[in-house]
VOPA-480274 format. One record per residue: residue in three letters; x, y, z of N, C-alpha, C in turn. Coordinates in steps of 0.1 Angstrom, whole numbers, padded with zeros to 4 digits, always signed. Layout:
<rs>
ALAXYZXYZXYZ...
</rs>
This chain:
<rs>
UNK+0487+1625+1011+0485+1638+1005+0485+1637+0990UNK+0495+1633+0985+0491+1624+0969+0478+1623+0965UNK+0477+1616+0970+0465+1606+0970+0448+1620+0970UNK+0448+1625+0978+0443+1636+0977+0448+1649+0965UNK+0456+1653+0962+0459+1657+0952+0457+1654+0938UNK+0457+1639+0933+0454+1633+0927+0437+1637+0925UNK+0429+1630+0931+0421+1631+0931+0409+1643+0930UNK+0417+1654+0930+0412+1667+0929+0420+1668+0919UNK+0432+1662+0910+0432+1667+0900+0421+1660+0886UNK+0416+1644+0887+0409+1638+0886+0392+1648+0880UNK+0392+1654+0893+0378+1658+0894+0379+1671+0883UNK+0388+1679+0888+0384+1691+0882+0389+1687+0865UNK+0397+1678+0862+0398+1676+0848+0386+1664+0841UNK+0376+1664+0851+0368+1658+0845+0354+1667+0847UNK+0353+1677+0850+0347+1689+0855+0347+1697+0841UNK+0360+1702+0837+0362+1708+0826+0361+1699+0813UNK+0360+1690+0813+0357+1685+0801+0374+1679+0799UNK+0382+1677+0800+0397+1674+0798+0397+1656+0796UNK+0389+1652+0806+0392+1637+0806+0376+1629+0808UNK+0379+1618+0810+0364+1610+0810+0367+1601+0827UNK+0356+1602+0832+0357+1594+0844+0347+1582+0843UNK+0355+1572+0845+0352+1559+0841+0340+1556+0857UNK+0328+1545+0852+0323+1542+0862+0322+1526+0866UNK+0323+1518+0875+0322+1511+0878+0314+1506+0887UNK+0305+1493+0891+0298+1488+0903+0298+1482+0909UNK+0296+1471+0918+0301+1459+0920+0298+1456+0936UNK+0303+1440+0939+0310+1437+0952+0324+1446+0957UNK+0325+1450+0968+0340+1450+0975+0337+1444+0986UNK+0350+1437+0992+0349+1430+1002+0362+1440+1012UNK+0362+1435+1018+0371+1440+1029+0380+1434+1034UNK+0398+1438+1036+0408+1429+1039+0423+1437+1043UNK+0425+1426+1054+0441+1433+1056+0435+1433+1069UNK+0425+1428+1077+0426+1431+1092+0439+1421+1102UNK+0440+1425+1106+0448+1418+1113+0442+1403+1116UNK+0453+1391+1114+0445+1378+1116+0436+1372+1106UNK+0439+1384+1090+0435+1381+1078+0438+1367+1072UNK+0435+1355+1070+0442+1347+1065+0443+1344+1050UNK+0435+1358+1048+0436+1353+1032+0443+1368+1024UNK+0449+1375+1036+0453+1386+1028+0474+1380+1024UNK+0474+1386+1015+0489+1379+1007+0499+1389+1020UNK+0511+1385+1019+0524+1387+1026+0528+1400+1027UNK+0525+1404+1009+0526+1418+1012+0518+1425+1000UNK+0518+1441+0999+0513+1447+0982+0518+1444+0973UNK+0512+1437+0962+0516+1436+0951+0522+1449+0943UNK+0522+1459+0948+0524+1470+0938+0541+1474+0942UNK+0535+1472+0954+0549+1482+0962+0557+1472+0970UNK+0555+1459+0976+0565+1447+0982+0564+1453+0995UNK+0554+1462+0998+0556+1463+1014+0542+1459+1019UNK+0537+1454+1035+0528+1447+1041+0521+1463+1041UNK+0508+1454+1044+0496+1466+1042+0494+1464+1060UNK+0493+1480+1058+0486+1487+1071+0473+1486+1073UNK+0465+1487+1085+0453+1493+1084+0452+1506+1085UNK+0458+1515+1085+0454+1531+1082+0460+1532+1071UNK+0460+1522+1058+0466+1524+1045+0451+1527+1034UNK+0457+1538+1031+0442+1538+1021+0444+1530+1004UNK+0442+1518+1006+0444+1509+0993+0438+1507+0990UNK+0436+1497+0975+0428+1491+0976+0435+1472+0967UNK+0427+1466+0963+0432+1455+0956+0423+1454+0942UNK+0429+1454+0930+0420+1457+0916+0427+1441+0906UNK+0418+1436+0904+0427+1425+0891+0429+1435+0879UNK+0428+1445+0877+0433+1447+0863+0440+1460+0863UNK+0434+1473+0864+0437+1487+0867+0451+1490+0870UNK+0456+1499+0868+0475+1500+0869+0476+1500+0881UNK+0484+1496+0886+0491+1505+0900+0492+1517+0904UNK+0486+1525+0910+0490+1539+0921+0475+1544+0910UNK+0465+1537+0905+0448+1545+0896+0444+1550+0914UNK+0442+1560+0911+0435+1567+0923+0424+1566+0917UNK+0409+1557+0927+0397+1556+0930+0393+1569+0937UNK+0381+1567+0933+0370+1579+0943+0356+1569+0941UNK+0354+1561+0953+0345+1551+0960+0333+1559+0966UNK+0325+1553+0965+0313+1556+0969+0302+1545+0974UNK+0298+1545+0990+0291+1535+0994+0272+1538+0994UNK+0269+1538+0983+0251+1535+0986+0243+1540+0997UNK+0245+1527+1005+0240+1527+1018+0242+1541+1026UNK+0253+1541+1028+0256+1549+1033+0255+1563+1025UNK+0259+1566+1013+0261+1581+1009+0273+1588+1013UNK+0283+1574+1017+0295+1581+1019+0307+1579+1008UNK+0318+1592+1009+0326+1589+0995+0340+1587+1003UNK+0351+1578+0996+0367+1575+1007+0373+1573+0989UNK+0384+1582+0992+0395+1576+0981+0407+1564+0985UNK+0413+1562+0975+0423+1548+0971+0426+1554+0961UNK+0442+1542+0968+0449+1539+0956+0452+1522+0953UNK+0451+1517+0944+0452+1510+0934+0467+1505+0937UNK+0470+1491+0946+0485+1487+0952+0488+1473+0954UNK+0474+1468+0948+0475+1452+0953+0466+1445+0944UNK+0469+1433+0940+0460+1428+0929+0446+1418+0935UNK+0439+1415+0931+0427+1410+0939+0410+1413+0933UNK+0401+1413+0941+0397+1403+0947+0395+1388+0940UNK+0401+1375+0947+0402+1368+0940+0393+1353+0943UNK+0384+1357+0952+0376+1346+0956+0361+1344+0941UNK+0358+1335+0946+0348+1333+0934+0339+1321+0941UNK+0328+1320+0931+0317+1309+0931+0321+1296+0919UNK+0327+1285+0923+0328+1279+0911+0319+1270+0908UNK+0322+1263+0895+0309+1259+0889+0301+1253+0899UNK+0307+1243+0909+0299+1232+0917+0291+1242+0927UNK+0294+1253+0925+0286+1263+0935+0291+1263+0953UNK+0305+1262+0953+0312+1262+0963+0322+1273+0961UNK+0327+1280+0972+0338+1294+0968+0347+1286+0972UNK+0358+1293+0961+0373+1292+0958+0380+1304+0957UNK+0389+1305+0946+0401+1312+0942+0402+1309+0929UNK+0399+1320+0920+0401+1321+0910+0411+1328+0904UNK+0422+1327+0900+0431+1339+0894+0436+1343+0881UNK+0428+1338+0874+0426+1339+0857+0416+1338+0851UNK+0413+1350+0842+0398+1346+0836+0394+1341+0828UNK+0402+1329+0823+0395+1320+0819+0396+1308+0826UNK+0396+1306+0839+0399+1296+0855+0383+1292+0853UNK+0373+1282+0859+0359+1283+0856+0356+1293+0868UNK+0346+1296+0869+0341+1303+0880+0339+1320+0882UNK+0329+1321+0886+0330+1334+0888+0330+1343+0901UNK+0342+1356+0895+0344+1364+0904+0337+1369+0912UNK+0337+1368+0926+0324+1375+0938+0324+1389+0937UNK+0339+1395+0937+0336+1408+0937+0348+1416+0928UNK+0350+1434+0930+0356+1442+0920+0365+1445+0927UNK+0365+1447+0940+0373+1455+0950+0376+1445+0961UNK+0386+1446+0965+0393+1446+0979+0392+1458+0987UNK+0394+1460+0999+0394+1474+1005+0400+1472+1018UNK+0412+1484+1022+0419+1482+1031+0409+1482+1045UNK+0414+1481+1055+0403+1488+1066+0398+1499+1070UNK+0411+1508+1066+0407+1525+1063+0402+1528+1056UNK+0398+1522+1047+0390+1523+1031+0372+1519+1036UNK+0374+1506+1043+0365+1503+1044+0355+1511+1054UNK+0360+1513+1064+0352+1522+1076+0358+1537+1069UNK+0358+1542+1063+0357+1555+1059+0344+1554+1053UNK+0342+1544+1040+0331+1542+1037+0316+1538+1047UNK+0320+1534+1055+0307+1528+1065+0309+1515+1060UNK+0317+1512+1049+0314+1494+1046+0313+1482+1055UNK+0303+1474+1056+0302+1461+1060+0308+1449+1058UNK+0320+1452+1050+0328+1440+1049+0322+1431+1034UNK+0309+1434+1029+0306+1429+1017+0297+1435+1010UNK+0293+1443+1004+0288+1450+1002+0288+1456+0986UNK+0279+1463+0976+0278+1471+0964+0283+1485+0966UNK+0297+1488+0959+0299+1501+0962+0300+1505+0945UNK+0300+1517+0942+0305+1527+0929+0321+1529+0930UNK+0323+1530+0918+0339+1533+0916+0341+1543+0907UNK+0348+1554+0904+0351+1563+0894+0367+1562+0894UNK+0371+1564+0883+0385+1565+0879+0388+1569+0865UNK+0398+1574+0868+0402+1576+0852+0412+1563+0844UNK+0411+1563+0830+0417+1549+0826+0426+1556+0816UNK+0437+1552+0822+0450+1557+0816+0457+1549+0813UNK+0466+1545+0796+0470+1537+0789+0483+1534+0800UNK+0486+1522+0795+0497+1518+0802+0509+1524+0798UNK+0514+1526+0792+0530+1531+0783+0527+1549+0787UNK+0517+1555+0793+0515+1567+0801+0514+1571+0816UNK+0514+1557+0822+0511+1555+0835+0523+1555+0843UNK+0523+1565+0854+0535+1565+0862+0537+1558+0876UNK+0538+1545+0874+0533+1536+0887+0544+1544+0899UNK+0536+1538+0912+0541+1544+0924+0557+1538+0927UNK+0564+1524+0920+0577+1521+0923+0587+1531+0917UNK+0580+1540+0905+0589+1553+0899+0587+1566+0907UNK+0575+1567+0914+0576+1580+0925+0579+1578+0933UNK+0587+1569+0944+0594+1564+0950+0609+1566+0953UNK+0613+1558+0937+0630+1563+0938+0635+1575+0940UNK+0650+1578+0945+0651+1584+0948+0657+1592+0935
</rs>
């Protein structure tokens, strides 16, 4: 419900002119199915294992708890996220074989922008690899209220 709230607050203050919504394009891949072997132990954001009815997603840079508003092409379909796990970190390196890249200046380049839970992904209609749109808003860090502070009790 957050997560939806958010996101309608997003819209309408980018509607009124209040804020700027950032755009993005790219690869997302898709991860966290069960029998994943390349999905990590747990969220990087939050230290707890990802669900598949978790609407997440995995971002190398973006803060923790940036509510996404995704959009798949192909489809014409739109699925929000939140921003809980760091990633995607596969790449093409130079010899033209995929790896794991996890710094940018490691050689090689990154395959895609997005990770995407499985809820994420079939909300979208996504195919597991695929060019989706991103919008978000870009909020300084020393302003950002990550999800381990809306949490405590």
């Amino acid at each position: 419900m957050i997560l939806l709230i958010n996101a309608v607050r997003l819209i309408i203050a980018a509607f009124f002119g209040l804020t700027t919504l950032h755009y993005d394009r790219g690869i997302a891949t898709r991860y966290g199915d069960p029998g994943d072997k390349l999905t990590g132990k747990h969220l990087s954001c939050t230290h707890q294992h990802i669900q598949p009815t978790d609407l997440v997603c995995a971002h190398r840079t973006l803060p923790c708890g940036t509510t996404l508003i995704l959009e798949n092409p192909r489809t014409g379909r739109f699925a929000l996220c939140e921003v809980l796990d760091r990633g995607p970190f596969g790449a093409i390196l130079p010899t033209g074989e995929w790896g794991v890249k996890i710094h940018k200046d490691e050689p090689g380049d990154w395959r895609g922008i997005l990770d995407l839970s499985p809820a994420v992904a079939d909300a979208l209609g996504h195919n597991g690899r695929e060019r989706i749109r991103v919008f978000y808003q870009r909020v300084a860090h020393h302003m950002h209220y990550g999800r381990e502070l809306r949490t405590r009790p």
